[in-house]
C-alpha positions in Angstrom: 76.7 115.3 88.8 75.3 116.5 91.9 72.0 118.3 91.7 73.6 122.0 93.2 75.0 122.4 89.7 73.1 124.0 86.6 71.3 121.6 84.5 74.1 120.3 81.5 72.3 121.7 78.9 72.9 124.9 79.7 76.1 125.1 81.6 77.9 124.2 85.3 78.8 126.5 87.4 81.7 125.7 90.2 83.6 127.4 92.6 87.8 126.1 92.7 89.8 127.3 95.4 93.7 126.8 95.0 96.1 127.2 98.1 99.7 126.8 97.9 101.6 126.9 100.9 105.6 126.9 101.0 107.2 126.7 104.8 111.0 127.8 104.6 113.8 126.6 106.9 114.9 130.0 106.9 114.6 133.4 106.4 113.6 134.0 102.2 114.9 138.0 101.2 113.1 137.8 97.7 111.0 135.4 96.1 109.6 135.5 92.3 107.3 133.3 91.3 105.6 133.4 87.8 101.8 132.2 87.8 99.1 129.9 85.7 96.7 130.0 88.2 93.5 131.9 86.3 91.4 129.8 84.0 91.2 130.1 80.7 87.6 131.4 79.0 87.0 129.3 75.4 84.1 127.8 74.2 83.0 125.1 76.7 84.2 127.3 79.8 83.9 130.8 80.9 85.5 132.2 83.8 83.2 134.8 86.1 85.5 136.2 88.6 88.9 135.7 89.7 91.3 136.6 92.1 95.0 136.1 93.7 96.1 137.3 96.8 99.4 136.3 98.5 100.6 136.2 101.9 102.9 138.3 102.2 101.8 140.7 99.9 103.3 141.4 96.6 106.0 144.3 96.3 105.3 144.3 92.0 102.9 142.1 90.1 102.9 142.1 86.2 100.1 140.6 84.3 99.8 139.6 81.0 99.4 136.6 78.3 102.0 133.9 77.4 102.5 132.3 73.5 99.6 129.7 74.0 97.3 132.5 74.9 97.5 131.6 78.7 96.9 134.2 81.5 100.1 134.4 83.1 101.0 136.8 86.4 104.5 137.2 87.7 104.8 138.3 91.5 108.1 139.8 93.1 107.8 139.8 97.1 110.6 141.4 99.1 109.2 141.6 102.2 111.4 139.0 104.2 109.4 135.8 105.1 109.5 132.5 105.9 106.2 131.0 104.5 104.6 131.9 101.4 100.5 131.3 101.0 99.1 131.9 97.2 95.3 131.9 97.5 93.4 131.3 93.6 90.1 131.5 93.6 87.7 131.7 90.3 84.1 130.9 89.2 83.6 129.0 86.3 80.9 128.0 83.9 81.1 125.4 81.8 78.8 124.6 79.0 77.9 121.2 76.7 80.7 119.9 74.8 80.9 117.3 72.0 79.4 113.4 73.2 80.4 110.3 72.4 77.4 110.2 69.5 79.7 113.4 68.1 82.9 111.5 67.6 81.8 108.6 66.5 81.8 109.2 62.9 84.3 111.4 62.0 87.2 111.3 59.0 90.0 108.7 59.1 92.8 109.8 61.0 95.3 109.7 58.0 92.8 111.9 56.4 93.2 114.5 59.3 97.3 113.7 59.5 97.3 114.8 56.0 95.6 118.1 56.5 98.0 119.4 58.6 100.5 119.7 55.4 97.9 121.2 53.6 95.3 123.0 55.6 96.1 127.3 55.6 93.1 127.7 57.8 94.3 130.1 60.9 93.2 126.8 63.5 95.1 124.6 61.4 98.0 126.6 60.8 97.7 127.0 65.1 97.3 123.6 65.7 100.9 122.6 63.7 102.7 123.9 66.7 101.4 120.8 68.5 103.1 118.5 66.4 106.5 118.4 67.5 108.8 117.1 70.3 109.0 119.6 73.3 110.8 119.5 76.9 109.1 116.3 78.2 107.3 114.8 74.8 109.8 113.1 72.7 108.8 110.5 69.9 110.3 106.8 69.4 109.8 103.8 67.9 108.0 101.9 70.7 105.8 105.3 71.1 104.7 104.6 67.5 103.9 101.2 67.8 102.1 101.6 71.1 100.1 104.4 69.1 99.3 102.0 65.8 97.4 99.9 68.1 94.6 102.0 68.3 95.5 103.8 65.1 95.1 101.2 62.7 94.8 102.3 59.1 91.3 104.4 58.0 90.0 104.5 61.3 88.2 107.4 62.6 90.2 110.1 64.2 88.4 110.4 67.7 87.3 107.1 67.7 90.9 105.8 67.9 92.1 108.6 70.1 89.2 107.3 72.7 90.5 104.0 72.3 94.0 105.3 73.2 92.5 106.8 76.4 90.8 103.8 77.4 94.1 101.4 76.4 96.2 103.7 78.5 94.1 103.5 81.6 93.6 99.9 81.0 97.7 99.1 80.6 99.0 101.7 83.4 98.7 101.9 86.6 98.5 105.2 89.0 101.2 105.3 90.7 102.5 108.6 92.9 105.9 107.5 93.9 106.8 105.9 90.5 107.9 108.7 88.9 109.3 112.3 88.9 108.4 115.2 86.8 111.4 115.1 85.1 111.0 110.8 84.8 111.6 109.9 80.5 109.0 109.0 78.8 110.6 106.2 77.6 110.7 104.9 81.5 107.0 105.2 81.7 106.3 103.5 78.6 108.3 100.7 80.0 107.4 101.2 83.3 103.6 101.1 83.1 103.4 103.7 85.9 103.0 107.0 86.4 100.5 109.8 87.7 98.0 112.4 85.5 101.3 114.3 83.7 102.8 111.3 82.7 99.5 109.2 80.9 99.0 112.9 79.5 102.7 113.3 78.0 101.7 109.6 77.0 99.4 110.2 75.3 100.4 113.3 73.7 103.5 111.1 72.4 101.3 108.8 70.7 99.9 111.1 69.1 102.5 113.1 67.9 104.5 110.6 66.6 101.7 109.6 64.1 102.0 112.6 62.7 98.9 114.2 64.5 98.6 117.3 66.7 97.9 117.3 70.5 98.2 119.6 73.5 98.7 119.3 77.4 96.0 120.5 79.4 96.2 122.3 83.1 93.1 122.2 85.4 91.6 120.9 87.8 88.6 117.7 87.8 85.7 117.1 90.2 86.1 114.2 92.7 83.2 112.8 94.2 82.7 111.9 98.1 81.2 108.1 99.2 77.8 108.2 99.6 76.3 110.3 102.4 79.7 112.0 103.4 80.0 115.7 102.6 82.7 117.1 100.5 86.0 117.7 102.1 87.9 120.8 102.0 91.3 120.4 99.8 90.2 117.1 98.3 90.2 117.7 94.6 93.6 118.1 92.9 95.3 120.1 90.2 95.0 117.8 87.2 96.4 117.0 83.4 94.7 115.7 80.3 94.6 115.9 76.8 93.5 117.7 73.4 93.3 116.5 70.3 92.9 118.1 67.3 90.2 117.5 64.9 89.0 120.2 62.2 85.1 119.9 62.2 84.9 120.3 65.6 88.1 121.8 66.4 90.1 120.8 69.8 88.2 117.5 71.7 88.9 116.7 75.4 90.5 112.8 76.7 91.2 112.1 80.3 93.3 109.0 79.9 93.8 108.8 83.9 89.9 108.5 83.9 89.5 106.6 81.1 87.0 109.1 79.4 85.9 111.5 77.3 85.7 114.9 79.2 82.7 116.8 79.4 81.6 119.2 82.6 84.0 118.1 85.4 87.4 118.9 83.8 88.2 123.0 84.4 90.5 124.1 82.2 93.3 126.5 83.4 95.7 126.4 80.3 97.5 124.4 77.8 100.5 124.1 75.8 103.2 121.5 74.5 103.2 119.9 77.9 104.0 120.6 81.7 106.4 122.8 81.4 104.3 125.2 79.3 101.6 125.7 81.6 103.3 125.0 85.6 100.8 126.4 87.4 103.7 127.9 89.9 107.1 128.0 89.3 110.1 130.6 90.6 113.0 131.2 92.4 113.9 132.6 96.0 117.0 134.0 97.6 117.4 132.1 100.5 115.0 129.7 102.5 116.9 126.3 102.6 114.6 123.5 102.6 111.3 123.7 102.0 108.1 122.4 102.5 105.6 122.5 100.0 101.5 121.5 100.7 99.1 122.1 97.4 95.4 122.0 98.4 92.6 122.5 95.8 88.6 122.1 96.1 86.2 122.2 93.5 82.2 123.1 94.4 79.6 122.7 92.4 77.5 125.9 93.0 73.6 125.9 92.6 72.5 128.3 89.8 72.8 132.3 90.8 74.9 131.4 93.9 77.5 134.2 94.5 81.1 133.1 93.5 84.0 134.7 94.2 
């Protein structure tokens, strides 16, 4: 972590700037577009200023919260246009979360399956609604046995959902032009292939078909320049990862693209049963034709009491 960010113990602070940029063959009338694009404040993260502005400017603008909790905004512009610019930009903090000395010892995973038939607590009755199939998680047999391998019987809960992470990063390979969005799990399993969505969905499969609960997380991570070259603008990249449920502690963080644990360089914008959930921009236009689309995002640590947004 570079030294411009608070010290760990007490929190990181960063800077994320999000620009999406949409070029239109030809002329759009109305566009709609419904927005994830303000980060989430929980107990590792808290979110000091925000804003949105769009280019051209909104003709109505509606905000408000989806089921998962997540802020959402929905934008109408009627202006006729034939580019589109959506400019995010938030400060965040984010403060210590469990280590690896934390999840070491916890309960057996059947132990925590179990619970979720018979826990009434208001987390655990939450966390059920991350235990079934949605839009792009299904469950199958190879799923299951893929799972089993680091779920063998009456081992701990986090301790085997780490060694998922590190399995998945270990037997898959980043690819960008492998898959699509809407690509079948099933094809990635057999494929081996896939980008941050897919080792998430992954992931999320496993886990699900085990009989344990697990959400899709939207944000955005920290990449790190080579030595001695400055940080470029747009480098980082909207990213996915996972959260698994465990009671004690409640939800704990696995980057399975980055083989890790995540502590302070994951910035959490929402989460929900997977992609489609939490799409950070999604509508529709009238017109337009073809399009092209550029996404640019960069992350900054800031040093402590440097202005933000």
């Amino acid at each position: 972590m570079t030294d411009l960010a608070a010290d760990t113990a007490t929190g990181v602070r960063y800077r994320v700037v999000h620009e999406t940029r949409y070029h239109y063959q030809s002329t759009v009338s109305l566009s709609q577009q419904y927005l994830h694009l303000t980060p989430r404040s929980f107990a590792h993260q808290q979110t000091q200023s925000h804003l949105i502005w769009l280019d051209p400017a909104v003709s109505e603008c509606k905000e408000g919260l989806d089921y998962f909790g997540n802020h959402t905004r929905h934008v109408s512009i009627t202006l006729p246009h034939d580019s589109l610019l959506v400019h995010a930009e938030s400060t965040v903090v984010l403060s210590p979360r469990p280590g690896l000395a934390q999840i070491g010892a916890t309960l057996p995973w059947e132990s925590v399956r179990d619970m979720m038939g018979k826990e009434k607590s208001a987390a655990t009755l939450e966390a059920c609604r991350y235990l079934y199939a949605s839009p792009h998680v299904t469950s199958f047999p190879a799923l299951e046995a893929y799972a089993r391998q680091s779920y063998t019987p009456g081992r701990p809960q986090l301790d085997a959902a780490l060694d998922l992470t590190q399995r998945i990063f270990d037997d898959f390979e980043f690819d960008a032009k492998a898959t699509e969005i809407s690509t079948p799990l099933e094809q990635v399993l057999r494929g081996r292939r896939g980008v941050c969505q897919d080792f998430a969905h992954l992931m999320i499969g496993c886990l699900r078909s085990i009989g344990l609960p697990a959400r899709y997380l939207s944000g955005y991570i920290l990449t790190h320049p080579p030595p001695g070259k400055p940080r470029l603008v747009g480098a980082d990249a909207s990213h996915a990862w996972v959260s698994v449920y465990y009671p004690p502690l409640g939800w704990v963080d696995f980057d399975p693209t980055n083989r890790c644990l995540v502590q302070h360089e994951h910035i959490t914008l929402g989460w929900g049963r997977d992609f489609s959930d939490v799409t950070p921009m999604r509508g529709i236009v009238l017109g337009g034709g073809n399009q092209e689309l550029d996404v640019q995002v960069t992350v900054t640590p800031l040093a402590p009491g440097a202005a933000g947004t």
